[in-house]
N, CA and C atoms as an extended XYZ file, in Angstrom:
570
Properties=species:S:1:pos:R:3:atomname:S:1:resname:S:1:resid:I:1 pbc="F F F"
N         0.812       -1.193        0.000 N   UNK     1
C         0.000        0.000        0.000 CA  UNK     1
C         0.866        1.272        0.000 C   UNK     1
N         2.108        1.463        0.761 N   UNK     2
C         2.768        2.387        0.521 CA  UNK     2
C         3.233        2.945       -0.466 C   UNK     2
N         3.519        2.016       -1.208 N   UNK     3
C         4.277        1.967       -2.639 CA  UNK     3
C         3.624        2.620       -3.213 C   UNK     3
N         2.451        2.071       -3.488 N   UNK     4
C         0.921        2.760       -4.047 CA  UNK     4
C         0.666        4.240       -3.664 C   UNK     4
N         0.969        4.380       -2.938 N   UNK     5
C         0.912        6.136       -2.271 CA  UNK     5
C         2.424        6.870       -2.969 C   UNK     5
N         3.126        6.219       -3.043 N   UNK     6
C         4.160        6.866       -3.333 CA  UNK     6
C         4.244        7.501       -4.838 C   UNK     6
N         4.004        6.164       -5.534 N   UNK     7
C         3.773        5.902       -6.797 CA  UNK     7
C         2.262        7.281       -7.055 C   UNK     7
N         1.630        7.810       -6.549 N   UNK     8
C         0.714        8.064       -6.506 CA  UNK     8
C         1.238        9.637       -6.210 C   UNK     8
N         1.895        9.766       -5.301 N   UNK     9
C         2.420       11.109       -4.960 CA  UNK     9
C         3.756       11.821       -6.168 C   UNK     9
N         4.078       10.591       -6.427 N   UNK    10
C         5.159       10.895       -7.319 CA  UNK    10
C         4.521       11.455       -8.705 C   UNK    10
N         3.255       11.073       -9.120 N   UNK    11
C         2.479       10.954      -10.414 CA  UNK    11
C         2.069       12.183       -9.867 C   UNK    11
N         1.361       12.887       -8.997 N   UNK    12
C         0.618       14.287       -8.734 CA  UNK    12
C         1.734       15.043       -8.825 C   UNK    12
N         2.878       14.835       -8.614 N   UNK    13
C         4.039       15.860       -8.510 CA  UNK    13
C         4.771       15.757       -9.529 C   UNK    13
N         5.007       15.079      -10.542 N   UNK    14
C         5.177       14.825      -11.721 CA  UNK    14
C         4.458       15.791      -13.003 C   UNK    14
N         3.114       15.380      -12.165 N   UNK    15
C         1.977       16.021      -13.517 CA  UNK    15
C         1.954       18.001      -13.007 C   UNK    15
N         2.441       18.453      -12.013 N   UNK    16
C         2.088       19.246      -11.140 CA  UNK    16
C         3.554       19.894      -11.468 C   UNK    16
N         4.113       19.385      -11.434 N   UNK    17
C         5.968       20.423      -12.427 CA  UNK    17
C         5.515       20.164      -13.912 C   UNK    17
N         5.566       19.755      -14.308 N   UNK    18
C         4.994       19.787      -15.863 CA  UNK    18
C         4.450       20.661      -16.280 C   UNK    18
N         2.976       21.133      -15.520 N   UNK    19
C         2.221       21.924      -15.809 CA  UNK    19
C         2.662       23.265      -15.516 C   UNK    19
N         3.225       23.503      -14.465 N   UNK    20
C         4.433       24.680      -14.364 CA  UNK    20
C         5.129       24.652      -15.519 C   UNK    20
N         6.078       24.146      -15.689 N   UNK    21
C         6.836       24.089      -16.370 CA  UNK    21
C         6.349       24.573      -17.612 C   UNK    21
N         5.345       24.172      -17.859 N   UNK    22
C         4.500       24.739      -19.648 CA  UNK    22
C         4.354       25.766      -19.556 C   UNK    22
N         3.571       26.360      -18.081 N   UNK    23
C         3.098       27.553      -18.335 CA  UNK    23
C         3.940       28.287      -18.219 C   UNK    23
N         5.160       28.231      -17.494 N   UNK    24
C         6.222       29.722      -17.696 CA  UNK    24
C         6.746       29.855      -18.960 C   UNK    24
N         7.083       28.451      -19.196 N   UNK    25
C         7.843       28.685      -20.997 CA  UNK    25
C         6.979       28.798      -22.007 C   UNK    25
N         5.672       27.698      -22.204 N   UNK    26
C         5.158       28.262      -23.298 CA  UNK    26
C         3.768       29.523      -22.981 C   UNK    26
N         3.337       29.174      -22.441 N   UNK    27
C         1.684       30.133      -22.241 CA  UNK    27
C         2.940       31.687      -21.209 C   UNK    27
N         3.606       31.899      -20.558 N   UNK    28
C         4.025       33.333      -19.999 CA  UNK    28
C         5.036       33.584      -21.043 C   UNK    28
N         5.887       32.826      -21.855 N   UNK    29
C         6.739       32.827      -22.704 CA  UNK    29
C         8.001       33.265      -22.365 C   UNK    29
N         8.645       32.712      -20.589 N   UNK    30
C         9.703       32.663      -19.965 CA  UNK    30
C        10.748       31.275      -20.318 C   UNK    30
N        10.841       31.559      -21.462 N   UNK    31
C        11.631       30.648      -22.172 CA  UNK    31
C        13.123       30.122      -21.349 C   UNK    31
N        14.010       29.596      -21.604 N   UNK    32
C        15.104       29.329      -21.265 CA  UNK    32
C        15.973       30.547      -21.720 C   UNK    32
N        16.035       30.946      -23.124 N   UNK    33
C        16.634       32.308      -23.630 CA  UNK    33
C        16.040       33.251      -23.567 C   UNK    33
N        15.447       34.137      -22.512 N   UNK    34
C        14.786       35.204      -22.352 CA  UNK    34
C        15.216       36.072      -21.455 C   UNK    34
N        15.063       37.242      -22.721 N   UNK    35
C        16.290       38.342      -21.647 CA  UNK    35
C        14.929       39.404      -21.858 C   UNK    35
N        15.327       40.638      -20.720 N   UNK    36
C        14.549       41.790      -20.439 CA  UNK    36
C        15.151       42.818      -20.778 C   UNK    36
N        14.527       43.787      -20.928 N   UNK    37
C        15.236       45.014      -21.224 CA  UNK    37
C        13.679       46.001      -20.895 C   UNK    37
N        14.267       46.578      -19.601 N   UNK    38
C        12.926       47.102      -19.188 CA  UNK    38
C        11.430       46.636      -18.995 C   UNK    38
N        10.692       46.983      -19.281 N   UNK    39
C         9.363       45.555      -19.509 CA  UNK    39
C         9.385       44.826      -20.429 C   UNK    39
N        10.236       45.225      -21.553 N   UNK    40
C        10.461       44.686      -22.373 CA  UNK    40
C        10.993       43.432      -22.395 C   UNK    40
N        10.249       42.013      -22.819 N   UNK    41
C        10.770       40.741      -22.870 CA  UNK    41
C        11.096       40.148      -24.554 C   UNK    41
N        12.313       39.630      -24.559 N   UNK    42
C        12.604       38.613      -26.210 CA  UNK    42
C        13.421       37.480      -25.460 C   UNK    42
N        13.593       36.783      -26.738 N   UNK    43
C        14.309       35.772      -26.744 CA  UNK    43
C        15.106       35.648      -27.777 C   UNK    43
N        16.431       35.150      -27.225 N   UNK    44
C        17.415       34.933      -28.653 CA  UNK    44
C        17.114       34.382      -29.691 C   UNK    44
N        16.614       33.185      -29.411 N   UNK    45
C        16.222       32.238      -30.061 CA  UNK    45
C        14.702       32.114      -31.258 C   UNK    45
N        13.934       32.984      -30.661 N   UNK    46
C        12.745       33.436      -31.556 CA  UNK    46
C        12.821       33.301      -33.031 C   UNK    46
N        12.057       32.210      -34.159 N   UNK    47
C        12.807       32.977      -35.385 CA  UNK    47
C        13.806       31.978      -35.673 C   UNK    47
N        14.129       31.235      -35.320 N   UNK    48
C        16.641       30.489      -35.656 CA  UNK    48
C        15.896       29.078      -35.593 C   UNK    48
N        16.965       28.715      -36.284 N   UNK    49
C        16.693       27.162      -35.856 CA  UNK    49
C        17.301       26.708      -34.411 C   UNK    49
N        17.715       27.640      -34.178 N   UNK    50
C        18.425       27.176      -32.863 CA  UNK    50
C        16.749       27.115      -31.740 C   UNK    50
N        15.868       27.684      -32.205 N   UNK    51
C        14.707       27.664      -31.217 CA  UNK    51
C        14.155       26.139      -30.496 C   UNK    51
N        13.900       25.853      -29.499 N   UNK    52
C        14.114       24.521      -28.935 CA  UNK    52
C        12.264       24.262      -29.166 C   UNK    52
N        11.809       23.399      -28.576 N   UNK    53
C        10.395       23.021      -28.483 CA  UNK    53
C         9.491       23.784      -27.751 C   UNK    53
N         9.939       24.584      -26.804 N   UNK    54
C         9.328       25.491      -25.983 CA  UNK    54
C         9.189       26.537      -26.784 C   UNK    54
N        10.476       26.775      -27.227 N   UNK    55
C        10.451       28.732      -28.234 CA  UNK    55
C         9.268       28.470      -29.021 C   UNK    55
N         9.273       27.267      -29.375 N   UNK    56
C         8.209       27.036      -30.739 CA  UNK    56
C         6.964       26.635      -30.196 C   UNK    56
N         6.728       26.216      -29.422 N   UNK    57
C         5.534       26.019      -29.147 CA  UNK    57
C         4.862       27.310      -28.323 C   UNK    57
N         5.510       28.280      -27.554 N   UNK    58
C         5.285       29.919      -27.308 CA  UNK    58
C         5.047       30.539      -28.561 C   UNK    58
N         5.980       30.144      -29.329 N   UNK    59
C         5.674       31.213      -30.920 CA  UNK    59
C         3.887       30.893      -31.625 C   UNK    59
N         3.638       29.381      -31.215 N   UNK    60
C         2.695       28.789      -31.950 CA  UNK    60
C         1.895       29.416      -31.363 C   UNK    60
N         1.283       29.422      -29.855 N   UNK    61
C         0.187       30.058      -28.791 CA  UNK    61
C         0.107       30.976      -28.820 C   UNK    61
N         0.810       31.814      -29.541 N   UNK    62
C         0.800       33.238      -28.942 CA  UNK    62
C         0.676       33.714      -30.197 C   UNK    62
N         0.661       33.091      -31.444 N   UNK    63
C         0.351       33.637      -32.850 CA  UNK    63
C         0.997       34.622      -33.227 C   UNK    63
N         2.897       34.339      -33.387 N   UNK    64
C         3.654       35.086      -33.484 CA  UNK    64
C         4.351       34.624      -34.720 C   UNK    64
N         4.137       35.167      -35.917 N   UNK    65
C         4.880       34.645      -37.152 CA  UNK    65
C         6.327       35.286      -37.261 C   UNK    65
N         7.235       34.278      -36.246 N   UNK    66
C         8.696       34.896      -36.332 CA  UNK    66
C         9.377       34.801      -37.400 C   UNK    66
N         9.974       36.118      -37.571 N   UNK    67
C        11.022       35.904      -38.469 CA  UNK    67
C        12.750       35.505      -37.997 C   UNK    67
N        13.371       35.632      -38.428 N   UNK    68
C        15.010       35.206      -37.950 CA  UNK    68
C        15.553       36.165      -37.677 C   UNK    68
N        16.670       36.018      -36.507 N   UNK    69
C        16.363       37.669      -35.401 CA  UNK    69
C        17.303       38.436      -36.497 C   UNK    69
N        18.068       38.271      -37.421 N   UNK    70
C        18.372       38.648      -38.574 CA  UNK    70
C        17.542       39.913      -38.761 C   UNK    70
N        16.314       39.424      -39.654 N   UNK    71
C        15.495       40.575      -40.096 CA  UNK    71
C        14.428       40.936      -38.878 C   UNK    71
N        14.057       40.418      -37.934 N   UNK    72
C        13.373       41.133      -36.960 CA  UNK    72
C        13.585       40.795      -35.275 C   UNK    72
N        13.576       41.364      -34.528 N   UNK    73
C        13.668       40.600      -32.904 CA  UNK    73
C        12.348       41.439      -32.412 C   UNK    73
N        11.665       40.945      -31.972 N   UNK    74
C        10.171       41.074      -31.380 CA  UNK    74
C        10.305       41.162      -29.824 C   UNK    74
N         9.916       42.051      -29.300 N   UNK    75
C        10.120       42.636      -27.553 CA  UNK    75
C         8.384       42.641      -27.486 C   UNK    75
N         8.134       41.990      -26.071 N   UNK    76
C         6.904       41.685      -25.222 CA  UNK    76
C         6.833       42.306      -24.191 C   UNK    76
N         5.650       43.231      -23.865 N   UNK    77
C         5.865       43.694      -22.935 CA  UNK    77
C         4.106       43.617      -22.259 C   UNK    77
N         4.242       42.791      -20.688 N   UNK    78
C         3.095       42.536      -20.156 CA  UNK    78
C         2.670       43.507      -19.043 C   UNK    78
N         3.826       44.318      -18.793 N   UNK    79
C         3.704       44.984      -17.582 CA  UNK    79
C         4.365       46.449      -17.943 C   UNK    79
N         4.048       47.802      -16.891 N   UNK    80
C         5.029       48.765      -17.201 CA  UNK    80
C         5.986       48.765      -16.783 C   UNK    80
N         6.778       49.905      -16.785 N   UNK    81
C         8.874       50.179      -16.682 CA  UNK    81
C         8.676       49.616      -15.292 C   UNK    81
N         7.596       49.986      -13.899 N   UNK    82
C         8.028       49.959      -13.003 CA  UNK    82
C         7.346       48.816      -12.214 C   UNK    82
N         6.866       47.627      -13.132 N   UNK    83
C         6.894       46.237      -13.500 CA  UNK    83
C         5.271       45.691      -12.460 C   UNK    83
N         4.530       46.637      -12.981 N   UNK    84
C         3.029       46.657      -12.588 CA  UNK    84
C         2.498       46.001      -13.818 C   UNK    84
N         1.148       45.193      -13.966 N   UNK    85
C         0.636       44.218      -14.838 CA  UNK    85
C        -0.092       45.573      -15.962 C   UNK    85
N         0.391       45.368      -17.087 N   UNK    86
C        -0.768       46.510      -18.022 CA  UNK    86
C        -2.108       46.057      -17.578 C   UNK    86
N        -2.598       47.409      -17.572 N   UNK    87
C        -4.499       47.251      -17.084 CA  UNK    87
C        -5.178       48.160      -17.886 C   UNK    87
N        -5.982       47.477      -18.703 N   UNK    88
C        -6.965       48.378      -19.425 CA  UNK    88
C        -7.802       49.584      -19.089 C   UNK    88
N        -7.789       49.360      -17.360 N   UNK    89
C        -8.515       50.303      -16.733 CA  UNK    89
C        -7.428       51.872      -16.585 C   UNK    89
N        -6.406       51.533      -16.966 N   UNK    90
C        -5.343       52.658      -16.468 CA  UNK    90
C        -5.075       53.047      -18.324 C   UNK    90
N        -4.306       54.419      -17.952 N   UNK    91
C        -4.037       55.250      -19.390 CA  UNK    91
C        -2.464       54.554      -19.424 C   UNK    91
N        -1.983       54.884      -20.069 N   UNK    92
C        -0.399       54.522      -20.288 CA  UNK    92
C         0.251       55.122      -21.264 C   UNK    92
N         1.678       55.836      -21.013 N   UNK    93
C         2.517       56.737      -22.276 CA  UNK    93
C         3.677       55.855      -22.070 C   UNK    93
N         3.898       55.549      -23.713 N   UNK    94
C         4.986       54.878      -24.225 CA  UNK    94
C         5.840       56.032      -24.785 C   UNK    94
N         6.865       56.118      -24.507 N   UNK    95
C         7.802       57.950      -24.008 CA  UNK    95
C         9.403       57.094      -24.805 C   UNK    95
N        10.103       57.699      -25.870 N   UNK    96
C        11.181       57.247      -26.581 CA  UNK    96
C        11.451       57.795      -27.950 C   UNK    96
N        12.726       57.601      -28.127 N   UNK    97
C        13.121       57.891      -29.302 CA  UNK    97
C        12.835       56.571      -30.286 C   UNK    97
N        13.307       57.287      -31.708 N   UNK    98
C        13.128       55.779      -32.614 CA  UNK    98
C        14.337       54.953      -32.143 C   UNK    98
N        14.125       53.577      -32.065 N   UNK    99
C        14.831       51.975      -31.218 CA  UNK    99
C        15.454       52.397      -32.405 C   UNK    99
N        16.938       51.410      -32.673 N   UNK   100
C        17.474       51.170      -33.954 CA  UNK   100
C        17.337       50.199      -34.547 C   UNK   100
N        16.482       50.510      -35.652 N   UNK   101
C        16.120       49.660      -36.358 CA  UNK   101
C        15.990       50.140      -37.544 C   UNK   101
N        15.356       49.471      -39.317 N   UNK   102
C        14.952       50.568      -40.160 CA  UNK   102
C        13.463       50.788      -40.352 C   UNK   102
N        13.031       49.912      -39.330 N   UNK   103
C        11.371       50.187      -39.164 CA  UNK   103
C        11.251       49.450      -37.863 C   UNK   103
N         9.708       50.198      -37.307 N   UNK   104
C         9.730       49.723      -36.191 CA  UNK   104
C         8.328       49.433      -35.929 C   UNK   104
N         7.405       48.753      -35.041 N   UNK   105
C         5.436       49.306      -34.792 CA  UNK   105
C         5.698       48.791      -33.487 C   UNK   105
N         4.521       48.803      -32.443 N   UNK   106
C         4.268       49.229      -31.104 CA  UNK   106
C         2.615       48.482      -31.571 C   UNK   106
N         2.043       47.152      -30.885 N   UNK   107
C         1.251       46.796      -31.326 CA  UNK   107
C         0.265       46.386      -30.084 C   UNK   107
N        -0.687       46.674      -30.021 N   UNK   108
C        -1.300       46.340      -28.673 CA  UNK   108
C        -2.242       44.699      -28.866 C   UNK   108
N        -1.987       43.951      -28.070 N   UNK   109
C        -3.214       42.307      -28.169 CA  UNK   109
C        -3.665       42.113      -26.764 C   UNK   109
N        -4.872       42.292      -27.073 N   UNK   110
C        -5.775       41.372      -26.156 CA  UNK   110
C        -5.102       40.299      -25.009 C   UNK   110
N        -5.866       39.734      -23.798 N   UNK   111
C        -5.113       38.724      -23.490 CA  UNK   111
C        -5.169       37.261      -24.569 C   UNK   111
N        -6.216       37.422      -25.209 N   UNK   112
C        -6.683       36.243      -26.246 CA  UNK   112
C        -5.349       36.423      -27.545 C   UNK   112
N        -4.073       37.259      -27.534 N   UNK   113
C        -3.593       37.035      -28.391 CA  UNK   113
C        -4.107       37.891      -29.511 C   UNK   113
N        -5.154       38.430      -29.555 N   UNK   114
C        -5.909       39.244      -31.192 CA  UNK   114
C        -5.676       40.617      -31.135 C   UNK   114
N        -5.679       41.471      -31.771 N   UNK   115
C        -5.935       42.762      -31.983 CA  UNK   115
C        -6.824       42.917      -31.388 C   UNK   115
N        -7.091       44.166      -30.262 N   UNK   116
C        -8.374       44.563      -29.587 CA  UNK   116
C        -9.405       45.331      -30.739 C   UNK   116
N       -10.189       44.583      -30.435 N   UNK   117
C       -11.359       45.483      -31.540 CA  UNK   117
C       -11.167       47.120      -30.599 C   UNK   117
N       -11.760       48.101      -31.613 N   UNK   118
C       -11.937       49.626      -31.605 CA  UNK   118
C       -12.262       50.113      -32.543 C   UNK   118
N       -13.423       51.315      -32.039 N   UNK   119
C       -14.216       51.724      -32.825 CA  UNK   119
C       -13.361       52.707      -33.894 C   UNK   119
N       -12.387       52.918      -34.029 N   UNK   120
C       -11.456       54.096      -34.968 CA  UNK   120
C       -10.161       52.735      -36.146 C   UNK   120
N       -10.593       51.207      -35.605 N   UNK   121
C        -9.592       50.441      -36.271 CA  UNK   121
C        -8.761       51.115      -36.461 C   UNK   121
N        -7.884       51.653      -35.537 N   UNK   122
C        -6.145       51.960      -35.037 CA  UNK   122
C        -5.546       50.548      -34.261 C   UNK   122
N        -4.152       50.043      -34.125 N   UNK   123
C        -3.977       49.349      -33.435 CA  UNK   123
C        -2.254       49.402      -33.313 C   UNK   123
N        -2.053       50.043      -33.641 N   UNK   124
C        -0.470       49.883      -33.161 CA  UNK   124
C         0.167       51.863      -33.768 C   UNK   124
N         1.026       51.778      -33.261 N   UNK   125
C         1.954       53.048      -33.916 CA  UNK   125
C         2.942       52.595      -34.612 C   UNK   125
N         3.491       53.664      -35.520 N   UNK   126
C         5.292       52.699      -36.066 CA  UNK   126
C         5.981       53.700      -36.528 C   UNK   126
N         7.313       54.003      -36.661 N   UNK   127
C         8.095       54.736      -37.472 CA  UNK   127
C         7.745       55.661      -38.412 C   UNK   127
N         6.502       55.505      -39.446 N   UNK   128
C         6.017       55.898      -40.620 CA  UNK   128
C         4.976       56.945      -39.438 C   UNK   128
N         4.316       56.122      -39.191 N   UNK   129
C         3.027       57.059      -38.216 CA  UNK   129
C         2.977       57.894      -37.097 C   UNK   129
N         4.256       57.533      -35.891 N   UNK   130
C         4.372       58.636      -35.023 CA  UNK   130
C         4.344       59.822      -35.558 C   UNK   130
N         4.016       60.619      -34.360 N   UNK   131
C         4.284       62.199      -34.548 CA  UNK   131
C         5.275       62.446      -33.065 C   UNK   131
N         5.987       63.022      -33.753 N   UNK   132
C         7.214       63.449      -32.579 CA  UNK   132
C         7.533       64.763      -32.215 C   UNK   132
N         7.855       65.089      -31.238 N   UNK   133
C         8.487       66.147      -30.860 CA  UNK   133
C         9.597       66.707      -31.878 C   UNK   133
N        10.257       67.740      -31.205 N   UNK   134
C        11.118       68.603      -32.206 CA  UNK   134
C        12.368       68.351      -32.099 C   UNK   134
N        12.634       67.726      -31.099 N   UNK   135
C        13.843       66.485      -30.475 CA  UNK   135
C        14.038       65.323      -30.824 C   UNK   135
N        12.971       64.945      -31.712 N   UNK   136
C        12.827       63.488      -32.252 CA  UNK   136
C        12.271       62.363      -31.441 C   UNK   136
N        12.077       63.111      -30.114 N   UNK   137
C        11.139       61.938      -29.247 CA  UNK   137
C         9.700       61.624      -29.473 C   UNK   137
N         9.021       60.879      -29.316 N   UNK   138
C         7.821       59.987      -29.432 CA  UNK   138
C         7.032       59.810      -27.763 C   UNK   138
N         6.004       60.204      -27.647 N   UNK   139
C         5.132       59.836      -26.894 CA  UNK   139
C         3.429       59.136      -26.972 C   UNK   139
N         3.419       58.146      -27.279 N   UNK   140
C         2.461       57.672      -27.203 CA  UNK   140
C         1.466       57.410      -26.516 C   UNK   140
N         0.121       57.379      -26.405 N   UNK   141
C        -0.752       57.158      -25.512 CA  UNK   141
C        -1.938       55.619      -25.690 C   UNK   141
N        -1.498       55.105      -24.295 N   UNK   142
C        -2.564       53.681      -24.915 CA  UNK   142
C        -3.479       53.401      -23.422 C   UNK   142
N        -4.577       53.144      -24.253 N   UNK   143
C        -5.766       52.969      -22.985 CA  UNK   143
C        -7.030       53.070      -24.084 C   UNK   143
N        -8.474       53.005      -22.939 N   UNK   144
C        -9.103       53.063      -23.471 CA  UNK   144
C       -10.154       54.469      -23.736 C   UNK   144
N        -9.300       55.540      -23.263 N   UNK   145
C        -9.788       57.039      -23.326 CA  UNK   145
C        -9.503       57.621      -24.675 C   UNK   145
N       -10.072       57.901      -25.607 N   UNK   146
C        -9.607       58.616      -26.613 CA  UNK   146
C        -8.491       59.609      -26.467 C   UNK   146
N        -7.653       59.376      -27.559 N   UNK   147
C        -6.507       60.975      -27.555 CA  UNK   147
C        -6.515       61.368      -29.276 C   UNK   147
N        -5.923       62.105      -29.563 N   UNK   148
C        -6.188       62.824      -30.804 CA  UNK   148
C        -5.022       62.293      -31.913 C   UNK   148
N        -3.918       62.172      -30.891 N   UNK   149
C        -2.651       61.576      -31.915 CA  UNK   149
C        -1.905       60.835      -31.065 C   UNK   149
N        -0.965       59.576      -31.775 N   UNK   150
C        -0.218       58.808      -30.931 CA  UNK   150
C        -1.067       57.859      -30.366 C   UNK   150
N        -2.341       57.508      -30.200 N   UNK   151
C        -3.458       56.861      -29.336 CA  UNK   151
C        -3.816       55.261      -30.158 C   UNK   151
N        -2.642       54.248      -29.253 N   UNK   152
C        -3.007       52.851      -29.560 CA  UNK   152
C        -4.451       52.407      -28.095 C   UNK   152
N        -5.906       52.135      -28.925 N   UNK   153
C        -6.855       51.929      -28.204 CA  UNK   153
C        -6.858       50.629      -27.460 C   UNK   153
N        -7.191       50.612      -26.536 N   UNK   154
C        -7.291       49.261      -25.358 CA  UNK   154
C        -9.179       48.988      -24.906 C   UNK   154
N        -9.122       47.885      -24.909 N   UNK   155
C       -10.429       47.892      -24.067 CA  UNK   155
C        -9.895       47.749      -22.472 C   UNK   155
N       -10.838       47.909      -21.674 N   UNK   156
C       -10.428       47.787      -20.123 CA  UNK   156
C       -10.472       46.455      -19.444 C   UNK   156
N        -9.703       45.859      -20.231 N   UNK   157
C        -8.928       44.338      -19.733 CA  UNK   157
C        -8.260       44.565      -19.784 C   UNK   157
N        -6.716       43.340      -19.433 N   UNK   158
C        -5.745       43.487      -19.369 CA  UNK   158
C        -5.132       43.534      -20.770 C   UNK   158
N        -3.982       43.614      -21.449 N   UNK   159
C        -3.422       43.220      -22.766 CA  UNK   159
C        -1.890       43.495      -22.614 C   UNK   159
N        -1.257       43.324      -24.047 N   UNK   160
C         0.002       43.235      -23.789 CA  UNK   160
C         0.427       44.133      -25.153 C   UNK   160
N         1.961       44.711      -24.678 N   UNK   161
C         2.462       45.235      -26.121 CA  UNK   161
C         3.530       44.679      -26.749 C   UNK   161
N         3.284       44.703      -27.898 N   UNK   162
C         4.351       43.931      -29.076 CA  UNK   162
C         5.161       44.867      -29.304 C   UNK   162
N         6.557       44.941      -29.430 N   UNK   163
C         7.206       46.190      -29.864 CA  UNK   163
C         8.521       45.023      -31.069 C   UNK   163
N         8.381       45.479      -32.690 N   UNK   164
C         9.145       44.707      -33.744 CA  UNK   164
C         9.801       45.704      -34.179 C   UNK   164
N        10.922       45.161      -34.205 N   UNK   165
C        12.038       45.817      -34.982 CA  UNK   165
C        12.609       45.320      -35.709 C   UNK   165
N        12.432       45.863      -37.534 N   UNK   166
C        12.929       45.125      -38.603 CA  UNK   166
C        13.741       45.442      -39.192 C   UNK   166
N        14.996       44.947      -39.264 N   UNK   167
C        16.316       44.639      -40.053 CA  UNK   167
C        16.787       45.559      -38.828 C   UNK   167
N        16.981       45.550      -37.131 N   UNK   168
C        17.631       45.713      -35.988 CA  UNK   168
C        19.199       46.599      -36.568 C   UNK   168
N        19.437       47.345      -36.029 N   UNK   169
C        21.181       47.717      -36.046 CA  UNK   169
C        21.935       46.639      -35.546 C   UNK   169
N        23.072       46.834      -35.640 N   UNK   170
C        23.952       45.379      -34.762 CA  UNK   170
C        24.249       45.644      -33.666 C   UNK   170
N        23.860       46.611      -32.864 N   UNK   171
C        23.868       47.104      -31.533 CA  UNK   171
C        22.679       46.144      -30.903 C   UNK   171
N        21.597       46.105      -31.661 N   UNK   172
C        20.627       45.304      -31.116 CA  UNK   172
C        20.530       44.163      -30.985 C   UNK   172
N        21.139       43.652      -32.118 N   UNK   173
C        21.315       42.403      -32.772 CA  UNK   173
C        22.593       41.690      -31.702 C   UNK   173
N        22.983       42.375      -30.919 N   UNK   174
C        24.486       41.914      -30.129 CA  UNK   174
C        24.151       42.015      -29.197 C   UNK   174
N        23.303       43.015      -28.555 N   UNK   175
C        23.331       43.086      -27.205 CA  UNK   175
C        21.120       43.518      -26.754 C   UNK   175
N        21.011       42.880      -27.564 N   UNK   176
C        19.303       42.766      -27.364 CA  UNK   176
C        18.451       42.897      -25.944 C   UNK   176
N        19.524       43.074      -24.347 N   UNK   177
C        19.130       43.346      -23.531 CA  UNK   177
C        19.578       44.780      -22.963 C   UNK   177
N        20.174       45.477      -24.287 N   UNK   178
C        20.868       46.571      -23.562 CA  UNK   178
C        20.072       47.913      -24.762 C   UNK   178
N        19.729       47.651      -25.454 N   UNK   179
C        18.514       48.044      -26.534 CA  UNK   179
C        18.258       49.388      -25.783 C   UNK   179
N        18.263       50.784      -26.439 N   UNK   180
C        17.284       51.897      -26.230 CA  UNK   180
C        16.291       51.490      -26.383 C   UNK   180
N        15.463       51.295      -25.778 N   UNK   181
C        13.518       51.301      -26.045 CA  UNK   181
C        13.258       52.030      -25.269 C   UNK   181
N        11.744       52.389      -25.810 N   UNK   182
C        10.956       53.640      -24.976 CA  UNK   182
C        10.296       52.705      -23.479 C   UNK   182
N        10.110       53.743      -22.362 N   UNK   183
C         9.449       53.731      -21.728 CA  UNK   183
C         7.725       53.753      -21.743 C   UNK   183
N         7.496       52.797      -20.881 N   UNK   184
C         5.719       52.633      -19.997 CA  UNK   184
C         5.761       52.977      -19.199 C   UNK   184
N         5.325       54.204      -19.112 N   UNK   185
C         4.862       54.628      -17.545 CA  UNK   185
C         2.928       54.817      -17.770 C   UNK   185
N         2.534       54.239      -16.480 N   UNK   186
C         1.146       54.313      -15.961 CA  UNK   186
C         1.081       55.758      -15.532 C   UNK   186
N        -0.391       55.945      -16.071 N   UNK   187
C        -1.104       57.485      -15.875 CA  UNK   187
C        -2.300       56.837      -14.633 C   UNK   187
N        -3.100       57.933      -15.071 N   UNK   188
C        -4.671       57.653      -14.373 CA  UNK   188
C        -4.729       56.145      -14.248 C   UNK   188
N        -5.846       55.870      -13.696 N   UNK   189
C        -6.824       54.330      -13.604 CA  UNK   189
C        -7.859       55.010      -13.325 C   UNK   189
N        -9.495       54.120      -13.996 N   UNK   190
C       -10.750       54.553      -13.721 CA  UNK   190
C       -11.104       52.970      -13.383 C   UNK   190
């Protein structure tokens, strides 16, 4: 009978790291190669063949058509700079110069992974579309309050931001945790 308990405890704790185990690497997408850079989360590996079963099965769930960090490296960001969960209920300014890259977008998804529906079908900012200061900085605004310019719309759930950078400088491309990117800082909450 002991055995049986053991055998039994070993199988709940078995199935019980596993399921951890999935969810940080594939469903939170805390991969084995995952570096930060501010809220900003990537992975080396995203994109390469070097990507293991986890990278790929995160890329698959999360409906991320990687390219090879070559032509793009893709930064995730679930939380702001000062590592609070994004909340639909709060405003938020994404505050930066252009990243180095030769194009760039700022893309907001749902927790379901989709583009948030909105009534103006806006959904991301990019290189081509900011409007900047006279300094060349960028401030963006994302929530679900209307703004006039710069304004990626949110519904008041939670969501996350995509930030792609295509054909990266080799500054990025080398040191992908040391990256200029703009700041999230949280405004209001209603």
């Amino acid at each position: 009978m002991k055995f049986g308990l053991k055998l039994a405890a070993a199988l709940v704790a078995g199935i019980a790291l596993g399921l951890f185990a999935t969810w940080a690497t594939v469903i939170r997408g805390a991969g084995p190669n995952a570096l930060s850079d501010g809220p900003w989360r990537t992975s080396l590996t995203t994109g390469s063949a070097k990507s293991g079963p986890y990278t790929r099965a995160s890329v698959a769930m999360h409906g991320l058509l990687a390219l090879n960090r070559d032509e793009t490296i893709y930064y995730t960001a679930t939380t702001d700079s000062s590592g609070a969960a994004l909340d639909g209920t709060c405003a938020y300014d994404i505050v930066g110069h252009d990243p180095d890259a030769r194009w760039w977008s700022i893309t907001a998804y749902g927790s379901d992974d989709y583009l948030i529906p909105n009534p103006v079908d806006r959904y991301s900012i990019s290189k081509n579309s900011v409007i900047r200061a006279a300094d060349g900085s960028f401030s963006a605004s994302v929530g679900s309050a209307a703004h006039v310019q710069n304004w990626i719309p949110t519904s008041r759930a939670p969501f996350s931001l995509t930030l792609r950078l295509y054909n990266p400088g080799t500054s990025v491309q080398s040191e992908p945790a040391q990256a200029s990117l703009p700041v999230i800082v949280k405004g209001s909450c209603s």
